[in-house]
C-alpha positions as CSV (number, residue, x, y, z in Angstrom):
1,X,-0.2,-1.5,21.8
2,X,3.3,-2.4,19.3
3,X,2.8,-2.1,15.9
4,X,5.9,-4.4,14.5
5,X,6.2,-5.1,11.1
6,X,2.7,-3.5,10.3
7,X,0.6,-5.8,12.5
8,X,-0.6,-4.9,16.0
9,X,0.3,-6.5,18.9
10,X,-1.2,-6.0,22.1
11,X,1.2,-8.0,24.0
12,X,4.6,-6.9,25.1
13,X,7.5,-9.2,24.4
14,X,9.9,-11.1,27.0
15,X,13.6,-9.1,26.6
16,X,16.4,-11.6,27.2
17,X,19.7,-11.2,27.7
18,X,22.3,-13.6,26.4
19,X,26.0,-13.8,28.3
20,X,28.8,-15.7,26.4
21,X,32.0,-16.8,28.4
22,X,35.1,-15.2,26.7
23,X,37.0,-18.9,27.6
24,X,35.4,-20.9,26.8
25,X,32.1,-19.4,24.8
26,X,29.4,-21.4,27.0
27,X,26.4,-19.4,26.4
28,X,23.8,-18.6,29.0
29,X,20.1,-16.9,28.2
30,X,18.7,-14.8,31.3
31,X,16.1,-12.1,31.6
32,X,16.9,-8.5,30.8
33,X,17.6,-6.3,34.0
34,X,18.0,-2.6,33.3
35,X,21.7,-1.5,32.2
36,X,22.8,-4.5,30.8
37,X,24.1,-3.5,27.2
38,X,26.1,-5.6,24.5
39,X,29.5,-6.0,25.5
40,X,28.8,-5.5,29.1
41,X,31.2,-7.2,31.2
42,X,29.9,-8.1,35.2
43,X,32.7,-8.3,37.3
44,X,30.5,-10.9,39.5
45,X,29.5,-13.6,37.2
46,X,30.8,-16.7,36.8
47,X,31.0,-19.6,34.0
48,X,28.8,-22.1,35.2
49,X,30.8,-24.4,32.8
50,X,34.5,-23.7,33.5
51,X,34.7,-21.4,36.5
52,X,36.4,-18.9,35.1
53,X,35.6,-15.4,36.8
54,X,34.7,-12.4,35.2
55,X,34.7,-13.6,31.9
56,X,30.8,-13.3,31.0
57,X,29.8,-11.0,28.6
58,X,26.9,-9.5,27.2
59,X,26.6,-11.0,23.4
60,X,23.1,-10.1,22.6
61,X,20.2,-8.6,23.4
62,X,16.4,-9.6,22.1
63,X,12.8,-9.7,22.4
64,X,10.6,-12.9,22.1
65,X,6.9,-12.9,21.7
66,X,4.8,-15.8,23.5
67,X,3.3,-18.1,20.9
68,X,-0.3,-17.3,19.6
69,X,-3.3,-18.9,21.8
70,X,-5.0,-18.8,18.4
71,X,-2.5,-20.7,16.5
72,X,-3.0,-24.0,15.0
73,X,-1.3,-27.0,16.1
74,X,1.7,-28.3,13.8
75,X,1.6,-32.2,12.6
């Protein structure tokens, strides 16, 4: 169980990692895999925009929570 921001929640969030492409700044969100860290630098990965190599890098790092199966619809 997470207590975040006072309130309990029993699920664990989805970690994502976001790489940004230091030519061109195409960003691209993937799941977290352990030792990625912001400012990270993969020598394998490449822009799926421009093709430029080893220019993806780790920009951010963040948790999402999947929506409430109790909450109400929006109109």
């Amino acid at each position: 169980m997470v207590i975040l921001f006072g309130k309990k929640k029993e699920t664990v969030p989805a970690i994502y990692t976001v790489e940004t492409c230091t030519a061109c700044g195409d960003k691209v969100r993937r799941v977290f895999e352990e030792g990625d860290y912001v400012f990270l630098s993969k020598g394998e990965s490449l822009c799926k925009n421009c093709g430029s190599s080893s220019t993806m890098m780790v920009s951010a790092i963040y948790g999402e929570y999947p929506p409430e199966k109790n909450a109400a619809p929006s109109t």
